[in-house]
Backbone as CSV, one residue per row, in Angstrom:
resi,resn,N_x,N_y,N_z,CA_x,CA_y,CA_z,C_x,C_y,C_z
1,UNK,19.563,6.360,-37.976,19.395,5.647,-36.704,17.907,5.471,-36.410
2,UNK,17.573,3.928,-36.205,16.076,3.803,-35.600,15.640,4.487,-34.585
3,UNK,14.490,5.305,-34.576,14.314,5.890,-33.207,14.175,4.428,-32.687
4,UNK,13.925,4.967,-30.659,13.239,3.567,-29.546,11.902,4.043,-29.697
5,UNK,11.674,2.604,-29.808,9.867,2.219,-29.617,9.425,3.016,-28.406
6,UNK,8.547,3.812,-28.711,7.479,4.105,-27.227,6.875,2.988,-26.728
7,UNK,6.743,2.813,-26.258,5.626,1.651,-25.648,4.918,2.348,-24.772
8,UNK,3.790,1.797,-25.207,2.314,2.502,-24.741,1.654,1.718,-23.319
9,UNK,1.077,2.466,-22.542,0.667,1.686,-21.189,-0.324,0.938,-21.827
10,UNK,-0.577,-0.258,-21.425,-2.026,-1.025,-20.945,-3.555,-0.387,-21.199
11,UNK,-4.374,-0.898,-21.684,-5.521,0.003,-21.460,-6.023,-0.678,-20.346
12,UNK,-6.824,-0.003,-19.790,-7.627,-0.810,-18.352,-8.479,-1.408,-19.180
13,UNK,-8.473,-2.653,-18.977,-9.899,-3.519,-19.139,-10.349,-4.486,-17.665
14,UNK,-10.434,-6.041,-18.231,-10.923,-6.460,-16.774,-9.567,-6.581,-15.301
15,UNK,-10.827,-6.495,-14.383,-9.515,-6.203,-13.110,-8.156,-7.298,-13.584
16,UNK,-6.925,-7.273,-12.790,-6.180,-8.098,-13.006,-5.549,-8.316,-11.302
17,UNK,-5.712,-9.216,-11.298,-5.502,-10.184,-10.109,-4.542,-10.812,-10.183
18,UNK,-3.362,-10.564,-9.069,-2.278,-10.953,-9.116,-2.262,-11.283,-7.608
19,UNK,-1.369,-12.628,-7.440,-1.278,-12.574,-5.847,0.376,-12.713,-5.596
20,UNK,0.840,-12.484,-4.567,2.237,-12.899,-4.343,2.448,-14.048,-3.809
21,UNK,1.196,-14.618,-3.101,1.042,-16.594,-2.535,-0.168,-16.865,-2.826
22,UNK,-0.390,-18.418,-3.333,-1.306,-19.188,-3.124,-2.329,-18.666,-1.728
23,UNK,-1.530,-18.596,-0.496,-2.027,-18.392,0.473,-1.534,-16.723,1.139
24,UNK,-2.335,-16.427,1.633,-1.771,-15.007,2.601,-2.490,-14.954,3.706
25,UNK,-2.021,-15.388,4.768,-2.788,-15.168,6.118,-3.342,-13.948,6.486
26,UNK,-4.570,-13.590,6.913,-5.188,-12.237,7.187,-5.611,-11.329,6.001
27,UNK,-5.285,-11.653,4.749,-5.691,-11.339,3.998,-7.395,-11.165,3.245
28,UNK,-7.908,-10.394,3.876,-9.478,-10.414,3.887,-10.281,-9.447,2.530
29,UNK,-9.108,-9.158,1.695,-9.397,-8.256,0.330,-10.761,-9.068,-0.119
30,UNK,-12.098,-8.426,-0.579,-12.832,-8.815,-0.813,-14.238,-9.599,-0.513
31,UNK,-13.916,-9.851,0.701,-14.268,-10.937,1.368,-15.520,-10.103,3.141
32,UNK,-16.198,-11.110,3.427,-17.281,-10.204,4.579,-16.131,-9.686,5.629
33,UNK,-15.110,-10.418,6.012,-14.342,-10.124,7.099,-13.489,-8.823,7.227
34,UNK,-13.100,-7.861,5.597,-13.057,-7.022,5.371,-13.749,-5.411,6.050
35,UNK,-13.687,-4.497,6.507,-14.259,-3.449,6.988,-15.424,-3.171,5.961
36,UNK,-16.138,-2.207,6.268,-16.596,-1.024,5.363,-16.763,0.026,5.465
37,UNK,-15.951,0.562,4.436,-15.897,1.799,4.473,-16.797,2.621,4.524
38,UNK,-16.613,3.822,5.016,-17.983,4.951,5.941,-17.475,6.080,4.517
39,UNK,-16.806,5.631,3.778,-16.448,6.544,2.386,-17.019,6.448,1.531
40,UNK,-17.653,7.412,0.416,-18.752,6.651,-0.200,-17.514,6.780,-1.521
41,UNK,-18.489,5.940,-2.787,-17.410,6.253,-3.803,-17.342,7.443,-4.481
42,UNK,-18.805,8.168,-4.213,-18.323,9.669,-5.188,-17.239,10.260,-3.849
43,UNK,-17.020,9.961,-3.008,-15.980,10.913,-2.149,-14.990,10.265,-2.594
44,UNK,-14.871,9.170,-3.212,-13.619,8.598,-3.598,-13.257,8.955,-5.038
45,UNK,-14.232,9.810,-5.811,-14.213,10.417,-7.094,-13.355,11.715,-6.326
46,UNK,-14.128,11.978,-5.945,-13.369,13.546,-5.814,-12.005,13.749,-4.736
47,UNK,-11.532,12.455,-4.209,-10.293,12.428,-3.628,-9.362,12.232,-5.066
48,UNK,-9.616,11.340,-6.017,-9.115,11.133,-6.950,-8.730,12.243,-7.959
49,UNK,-10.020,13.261,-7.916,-9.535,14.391,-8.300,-8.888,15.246,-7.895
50,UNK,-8.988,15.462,-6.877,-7.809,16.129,-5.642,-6.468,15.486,-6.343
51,UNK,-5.841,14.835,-5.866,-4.492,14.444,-6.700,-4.259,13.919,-7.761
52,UNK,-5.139,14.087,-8.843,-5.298,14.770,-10.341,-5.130,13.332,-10.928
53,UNK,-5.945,12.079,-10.085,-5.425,10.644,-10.720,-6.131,10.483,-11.839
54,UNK,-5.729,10.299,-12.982,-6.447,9.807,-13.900,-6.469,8.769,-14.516
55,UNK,-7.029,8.079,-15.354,-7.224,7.238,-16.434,-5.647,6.520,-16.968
56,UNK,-4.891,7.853,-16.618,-3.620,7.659,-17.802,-2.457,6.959,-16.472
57,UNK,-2.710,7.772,-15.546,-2.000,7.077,-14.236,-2.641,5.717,-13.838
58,UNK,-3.901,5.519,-14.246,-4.349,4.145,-13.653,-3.635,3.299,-14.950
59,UNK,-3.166,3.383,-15.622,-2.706,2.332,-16.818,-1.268,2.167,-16.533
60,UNK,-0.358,3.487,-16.197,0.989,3.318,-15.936,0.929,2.920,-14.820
61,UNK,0.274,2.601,-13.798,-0.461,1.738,-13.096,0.333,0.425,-12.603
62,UNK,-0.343,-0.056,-13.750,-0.407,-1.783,-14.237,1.016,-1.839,-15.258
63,UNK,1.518,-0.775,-15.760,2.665,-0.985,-16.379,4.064,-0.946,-15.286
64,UNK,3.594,-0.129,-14.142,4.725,-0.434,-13.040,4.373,-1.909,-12.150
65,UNK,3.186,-2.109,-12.238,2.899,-3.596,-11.759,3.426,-4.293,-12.330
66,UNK,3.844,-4.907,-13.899,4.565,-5.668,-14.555,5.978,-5.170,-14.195
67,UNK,6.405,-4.428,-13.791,7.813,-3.781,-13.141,7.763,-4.833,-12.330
68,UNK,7.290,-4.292,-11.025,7.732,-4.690,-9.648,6.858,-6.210,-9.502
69,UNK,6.514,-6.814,-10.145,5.772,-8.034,-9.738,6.815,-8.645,-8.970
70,UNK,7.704,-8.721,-9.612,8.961,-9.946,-9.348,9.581,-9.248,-8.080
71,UNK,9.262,-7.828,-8.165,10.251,-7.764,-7.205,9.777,-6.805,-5.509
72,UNK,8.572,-8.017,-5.086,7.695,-6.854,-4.112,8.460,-7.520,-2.752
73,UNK,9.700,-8.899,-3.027,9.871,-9.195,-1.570,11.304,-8.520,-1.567
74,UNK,11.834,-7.629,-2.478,12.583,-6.491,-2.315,12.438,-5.317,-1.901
75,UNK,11.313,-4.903,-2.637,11.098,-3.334,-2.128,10.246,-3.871,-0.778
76,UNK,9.841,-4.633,-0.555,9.315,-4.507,0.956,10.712,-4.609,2.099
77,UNK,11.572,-5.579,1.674,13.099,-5.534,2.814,13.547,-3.870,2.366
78,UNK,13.503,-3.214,1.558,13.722,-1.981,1.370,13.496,-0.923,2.600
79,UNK,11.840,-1.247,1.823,11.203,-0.463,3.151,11.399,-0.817,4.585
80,UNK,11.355,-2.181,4.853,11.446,-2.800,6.639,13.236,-2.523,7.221
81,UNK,14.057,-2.294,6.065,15.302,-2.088,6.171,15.013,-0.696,7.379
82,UNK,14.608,0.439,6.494,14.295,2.192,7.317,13.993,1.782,8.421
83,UNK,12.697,1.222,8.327,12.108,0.894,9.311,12.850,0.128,11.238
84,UNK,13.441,-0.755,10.476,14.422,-1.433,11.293,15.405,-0.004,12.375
85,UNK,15.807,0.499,11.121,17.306,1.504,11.420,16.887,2.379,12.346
86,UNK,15.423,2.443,12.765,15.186,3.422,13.454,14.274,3.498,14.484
87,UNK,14.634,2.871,15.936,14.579,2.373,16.805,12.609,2.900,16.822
88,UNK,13.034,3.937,16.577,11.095,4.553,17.291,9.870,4.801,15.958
89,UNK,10.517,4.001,14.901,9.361,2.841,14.074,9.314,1.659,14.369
90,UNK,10.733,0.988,14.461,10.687,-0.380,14.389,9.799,-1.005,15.796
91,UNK,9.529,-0.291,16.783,9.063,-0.779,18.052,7.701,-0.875,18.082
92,UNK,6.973,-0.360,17.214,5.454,-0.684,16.463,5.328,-2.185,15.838
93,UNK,6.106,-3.044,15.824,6.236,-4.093,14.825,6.889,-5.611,16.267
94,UNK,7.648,-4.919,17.076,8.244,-5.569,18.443,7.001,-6.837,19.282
95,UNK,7.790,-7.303,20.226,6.939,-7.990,20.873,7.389,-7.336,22.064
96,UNK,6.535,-8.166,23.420,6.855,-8.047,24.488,8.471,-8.011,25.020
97,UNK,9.154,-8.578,24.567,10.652,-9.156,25.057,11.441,-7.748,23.948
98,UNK,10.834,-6.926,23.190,11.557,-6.075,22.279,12.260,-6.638,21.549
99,UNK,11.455,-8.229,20.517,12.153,-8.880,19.481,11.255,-8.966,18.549
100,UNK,11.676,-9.101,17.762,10.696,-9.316,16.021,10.201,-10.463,16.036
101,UNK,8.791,-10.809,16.027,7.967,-12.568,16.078,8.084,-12.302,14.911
102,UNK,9.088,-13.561,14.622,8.920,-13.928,13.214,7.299,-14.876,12.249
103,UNK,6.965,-14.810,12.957,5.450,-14.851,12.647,4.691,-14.470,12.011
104,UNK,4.292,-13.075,13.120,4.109,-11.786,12.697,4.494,-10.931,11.113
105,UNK,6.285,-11.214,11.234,6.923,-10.207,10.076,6.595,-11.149,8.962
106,UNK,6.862,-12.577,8.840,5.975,-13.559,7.879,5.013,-13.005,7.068
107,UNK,3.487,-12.905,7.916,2.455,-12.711,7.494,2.372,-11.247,7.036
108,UNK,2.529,-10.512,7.645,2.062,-9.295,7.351,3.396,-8.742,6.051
109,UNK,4.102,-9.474,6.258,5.547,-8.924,4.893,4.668,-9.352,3.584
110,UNK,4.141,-10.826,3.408,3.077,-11.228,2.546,1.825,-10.315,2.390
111,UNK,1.363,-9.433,3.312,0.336,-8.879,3.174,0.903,-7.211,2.408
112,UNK,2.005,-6.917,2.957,2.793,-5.645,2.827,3.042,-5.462,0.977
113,UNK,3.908,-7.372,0.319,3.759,-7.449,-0.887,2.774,-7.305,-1.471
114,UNK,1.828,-7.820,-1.103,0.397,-7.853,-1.595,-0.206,-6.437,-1.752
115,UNK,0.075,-5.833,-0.745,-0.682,-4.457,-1.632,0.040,-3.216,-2.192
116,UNK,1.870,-3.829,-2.761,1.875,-3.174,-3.777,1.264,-3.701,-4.960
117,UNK,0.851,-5.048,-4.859,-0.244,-5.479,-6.733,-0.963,-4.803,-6.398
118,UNK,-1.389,-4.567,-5.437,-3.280,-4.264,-5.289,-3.416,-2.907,-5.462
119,UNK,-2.425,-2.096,-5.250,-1.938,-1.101,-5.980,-1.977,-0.499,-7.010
120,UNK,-1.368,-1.110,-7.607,-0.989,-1.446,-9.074,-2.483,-1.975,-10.009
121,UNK,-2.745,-2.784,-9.876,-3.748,-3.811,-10.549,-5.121,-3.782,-10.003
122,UNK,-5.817,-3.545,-9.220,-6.751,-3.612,-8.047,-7.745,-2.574,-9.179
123,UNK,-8.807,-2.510,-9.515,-10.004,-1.611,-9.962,-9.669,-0.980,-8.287
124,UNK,-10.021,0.323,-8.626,-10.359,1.379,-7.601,-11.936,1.294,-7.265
125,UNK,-12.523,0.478,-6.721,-14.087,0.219,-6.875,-14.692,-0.070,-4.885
126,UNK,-15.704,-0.575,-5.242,-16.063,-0.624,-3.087,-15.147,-1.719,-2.667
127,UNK,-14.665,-2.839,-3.037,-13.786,-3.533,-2.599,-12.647,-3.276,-2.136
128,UNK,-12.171,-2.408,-3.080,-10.630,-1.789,-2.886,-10.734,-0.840,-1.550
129,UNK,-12.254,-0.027,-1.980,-12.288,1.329,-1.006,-12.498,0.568,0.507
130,UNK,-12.697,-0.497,1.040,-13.404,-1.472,2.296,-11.775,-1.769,2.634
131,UNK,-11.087,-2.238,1.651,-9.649,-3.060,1.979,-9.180,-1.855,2.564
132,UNK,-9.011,-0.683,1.860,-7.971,0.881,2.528,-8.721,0.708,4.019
133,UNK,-10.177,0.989,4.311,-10.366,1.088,5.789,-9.790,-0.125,6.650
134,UNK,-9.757,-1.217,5.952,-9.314,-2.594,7.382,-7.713,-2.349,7.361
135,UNK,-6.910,-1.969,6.434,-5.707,-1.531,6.626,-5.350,-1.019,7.511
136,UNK,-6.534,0.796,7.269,-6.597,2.087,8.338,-6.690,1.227,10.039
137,UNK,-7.211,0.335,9.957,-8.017,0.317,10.821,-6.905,-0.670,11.604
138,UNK,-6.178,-1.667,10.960,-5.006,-2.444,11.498,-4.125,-2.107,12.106
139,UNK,-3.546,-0.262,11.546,-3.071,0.610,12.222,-3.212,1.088,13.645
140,UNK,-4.424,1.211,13.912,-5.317,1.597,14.899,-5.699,0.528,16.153
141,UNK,-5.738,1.120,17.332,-5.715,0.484,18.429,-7.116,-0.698,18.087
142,UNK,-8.095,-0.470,17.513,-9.356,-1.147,16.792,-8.826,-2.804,16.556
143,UNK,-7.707,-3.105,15.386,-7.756,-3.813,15.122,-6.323,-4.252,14.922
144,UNK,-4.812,-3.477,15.408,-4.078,-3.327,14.786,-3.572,-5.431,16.377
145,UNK,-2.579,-6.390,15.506,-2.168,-7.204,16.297,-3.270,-8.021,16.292
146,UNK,-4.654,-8.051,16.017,-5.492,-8.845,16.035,-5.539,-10.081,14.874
147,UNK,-5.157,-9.306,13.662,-5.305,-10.408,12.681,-4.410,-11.574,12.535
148,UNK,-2.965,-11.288,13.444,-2.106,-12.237,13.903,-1.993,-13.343,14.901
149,UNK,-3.249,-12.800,16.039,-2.906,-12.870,17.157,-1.495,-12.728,18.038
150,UNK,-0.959,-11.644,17.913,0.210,-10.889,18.374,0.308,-10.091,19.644
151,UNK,1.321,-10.626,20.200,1.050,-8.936,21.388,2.213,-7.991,20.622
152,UNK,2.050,-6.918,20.336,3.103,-5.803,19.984,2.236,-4.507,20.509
153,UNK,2.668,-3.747,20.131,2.258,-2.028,20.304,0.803,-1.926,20.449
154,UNK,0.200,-1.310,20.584,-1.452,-1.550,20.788,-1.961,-0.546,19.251
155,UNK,-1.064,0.472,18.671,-1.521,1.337,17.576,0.018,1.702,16.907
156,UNK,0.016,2.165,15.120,0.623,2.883,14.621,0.340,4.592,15.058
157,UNK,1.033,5.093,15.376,0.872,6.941,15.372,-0.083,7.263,13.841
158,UNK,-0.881,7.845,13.288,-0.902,8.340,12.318,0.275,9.098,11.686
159,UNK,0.992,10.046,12.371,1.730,10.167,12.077,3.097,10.219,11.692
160,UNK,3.697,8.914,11.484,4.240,8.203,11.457,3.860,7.771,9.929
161,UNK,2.640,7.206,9.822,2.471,6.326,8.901,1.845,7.471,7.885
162,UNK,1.920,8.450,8.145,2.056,9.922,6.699,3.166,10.145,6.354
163,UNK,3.967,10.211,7.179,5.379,10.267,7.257,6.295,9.562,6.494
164,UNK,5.924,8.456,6.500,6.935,7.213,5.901,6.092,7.095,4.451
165,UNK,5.250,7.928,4.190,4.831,7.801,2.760,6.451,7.970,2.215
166,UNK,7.356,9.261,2.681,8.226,9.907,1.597,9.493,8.279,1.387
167,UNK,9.484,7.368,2.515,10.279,6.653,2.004,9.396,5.461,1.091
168,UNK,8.468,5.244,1.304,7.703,4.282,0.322,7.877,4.839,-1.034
169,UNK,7.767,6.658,-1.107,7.641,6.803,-3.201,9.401,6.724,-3.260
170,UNK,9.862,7.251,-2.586,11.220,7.238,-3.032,12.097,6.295,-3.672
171,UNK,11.575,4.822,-2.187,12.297,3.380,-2.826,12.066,2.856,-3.776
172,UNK,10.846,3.456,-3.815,10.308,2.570,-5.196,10.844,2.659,-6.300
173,UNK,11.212,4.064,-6.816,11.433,4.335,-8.002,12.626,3.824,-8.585
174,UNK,13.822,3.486,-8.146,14.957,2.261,-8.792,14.476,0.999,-9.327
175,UNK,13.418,0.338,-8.707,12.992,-0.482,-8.886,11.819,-0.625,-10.078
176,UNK,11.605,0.667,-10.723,10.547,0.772,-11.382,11.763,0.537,-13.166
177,UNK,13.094,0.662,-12.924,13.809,0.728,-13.922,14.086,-0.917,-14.257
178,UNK,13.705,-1.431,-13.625,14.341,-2.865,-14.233,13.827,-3.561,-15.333
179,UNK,13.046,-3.166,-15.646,12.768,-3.684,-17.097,13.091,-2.934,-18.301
180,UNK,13.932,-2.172,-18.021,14.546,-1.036,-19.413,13.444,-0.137,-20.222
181,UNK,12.867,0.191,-19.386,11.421,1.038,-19.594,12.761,2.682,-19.820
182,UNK,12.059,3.921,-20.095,12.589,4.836,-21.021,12.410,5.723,-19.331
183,UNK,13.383,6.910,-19.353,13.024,7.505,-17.912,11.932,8.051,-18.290
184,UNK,11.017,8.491,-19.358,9.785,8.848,-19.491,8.716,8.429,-18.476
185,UNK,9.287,7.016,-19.354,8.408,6.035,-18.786,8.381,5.722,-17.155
186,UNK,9.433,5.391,-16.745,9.222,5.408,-15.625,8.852,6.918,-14.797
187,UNK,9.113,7.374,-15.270,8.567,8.802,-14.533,7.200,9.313,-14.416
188,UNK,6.579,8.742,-15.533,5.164,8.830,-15.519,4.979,7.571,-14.596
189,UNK,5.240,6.221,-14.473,4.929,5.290,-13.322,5.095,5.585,-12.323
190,UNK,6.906,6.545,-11.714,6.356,6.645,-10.617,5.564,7.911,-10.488
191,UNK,5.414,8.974,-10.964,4.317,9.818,-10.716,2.634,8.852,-9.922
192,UNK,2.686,8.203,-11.055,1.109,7.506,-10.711,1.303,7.114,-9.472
193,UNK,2.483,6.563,-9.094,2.641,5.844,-7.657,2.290,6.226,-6.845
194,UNK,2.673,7.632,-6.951,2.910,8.572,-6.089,1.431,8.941,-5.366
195,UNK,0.919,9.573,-6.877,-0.349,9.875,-6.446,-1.236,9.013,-5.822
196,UNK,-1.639,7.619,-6.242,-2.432,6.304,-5.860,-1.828,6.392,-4.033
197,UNK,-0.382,6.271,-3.766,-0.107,6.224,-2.224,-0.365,7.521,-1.231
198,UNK,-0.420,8.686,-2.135,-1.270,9.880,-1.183,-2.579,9.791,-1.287
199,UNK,-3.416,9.143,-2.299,-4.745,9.047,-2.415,-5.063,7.778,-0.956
200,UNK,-3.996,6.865,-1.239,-4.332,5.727,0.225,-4.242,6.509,1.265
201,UNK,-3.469,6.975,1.698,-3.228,8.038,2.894,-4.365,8.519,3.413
202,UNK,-4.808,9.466,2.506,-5.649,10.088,3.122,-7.380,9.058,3.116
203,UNK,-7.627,7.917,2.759,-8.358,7.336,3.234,-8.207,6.433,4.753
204,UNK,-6.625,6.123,4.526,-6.037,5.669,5.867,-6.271,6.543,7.251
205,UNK,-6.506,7.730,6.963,-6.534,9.122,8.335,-7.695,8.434,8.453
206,UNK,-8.903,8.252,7.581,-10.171,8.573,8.067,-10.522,7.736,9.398
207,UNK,-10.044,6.668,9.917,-10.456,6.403,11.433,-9.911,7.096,12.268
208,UNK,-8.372,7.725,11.984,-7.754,8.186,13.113,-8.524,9.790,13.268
209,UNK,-9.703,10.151,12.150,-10.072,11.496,12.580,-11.501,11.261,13.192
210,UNK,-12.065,9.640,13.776,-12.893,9.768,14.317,-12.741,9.279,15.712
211,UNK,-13.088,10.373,16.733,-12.403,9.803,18.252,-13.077,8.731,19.527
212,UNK,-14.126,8.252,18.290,-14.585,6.878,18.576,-13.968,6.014,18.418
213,UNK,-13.332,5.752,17.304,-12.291,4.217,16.743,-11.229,4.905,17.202
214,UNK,-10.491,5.778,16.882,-8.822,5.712,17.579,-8.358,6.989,18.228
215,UNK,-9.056,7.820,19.357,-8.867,9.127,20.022,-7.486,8.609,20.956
216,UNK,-6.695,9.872,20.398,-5.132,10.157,21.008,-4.418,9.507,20.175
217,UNK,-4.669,8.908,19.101,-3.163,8.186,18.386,-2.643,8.664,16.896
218,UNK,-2.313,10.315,17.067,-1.883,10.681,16.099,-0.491,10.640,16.558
């Protein structure tokens, strides 16, 4: 009997840029309108070492990115599904009248797809590290409803949005099987996942731990 082929991750070479639209409203990845981060990158070395990301996770990386490309306007109804079911998340996302502007869930569902590639594919470099703070920061009474022009909630809780890490690694991982990858394989992808979305996390706290930009909204 033939053994199955291993298949080997990707090596990192140049970034790979993937978008989910031509267009994405509010989407400021890269760009002056973007934050900057008060993080430098050796602190972003040694967060990386903190949850032991390496080289080998940044490649299975880009091998769960060829996973989920196709399928980020799933795992995002995945996630907005929880979200929905449970009256005291979903009201962070509400309007005035306590209805969903479909507007709103539009743009930012496009932005939501978008950074599982960016995820996935994105060099970990000052660009990436600027995009995590305007995220952090969207959360936050600072900037959060502005990039829409929306009235909803004035802030995410921080905690809340640590919280719902456990349903973001969880959903993911069914979805990491659809290309008949080996459970190896996917297990080392979602591992990497895992780690890359606690490594976002804890750059995401960093406004809510300064009580200049967002005091009282843990």
């Amino acid at each position: 009997m033939k053994p199955k082929e291993v298949r080997q991750p990707e090596a990192i070479g140049p970034e790979t840029v993937r978008k989910v639209a031509g267009e994405i409203p509010g989407y400021a990845y890269g760009t002056p309108e973007a934050a900057k981060s008060p993080v430098s990158l050796s602190e972003l070395e040694l967060l990386k070492k903190t949850v032991n990301f390496t080289d080998e996770d940044q490649q299975y990386l880009r091998m769960a990115g060829e996973v989920l490309s196709a399928q980020t306007e799933e795992v995002v109804k995945r996630w907005r599904g929880v979200i929905a079911a449970n009256p005291h998340l979903a009201q962070y996302s509400l309007g005035p009248d306590g209805k969903p502007d479909a507007h709103y869930s539009a743009n930012s569902g496009l932005r939501f797809r978008q950074w599982i590639l960016d995820t996935c594919f994105r060099r970990y470099d000052q660009d990436w590290l600027n995009y995590q703070q305007e995220i952090a920061l969207r959360h936050t009474s600072q900037k959060k409803n502005k990039t829409d022009h929306v009235e909803s909630a004035a802030h995410v809780p921080l905690r809340y949005v640590i919280a719902f890490t456990a349903i973001i690694n969880d959903a993911i991982k069914p979805f990491l099987g659809g290309k008949g990858h080996s459970p190896a394989e996917i297990e080392k992808m979602h591992r990497a996942w895992c780690k890359s979305v606690q490594l976002q996390m804890a750059l995401w706290s960093e406004p809510y731990a300064d009580a200049n930009v967002a005091p009282n909204e843990w």
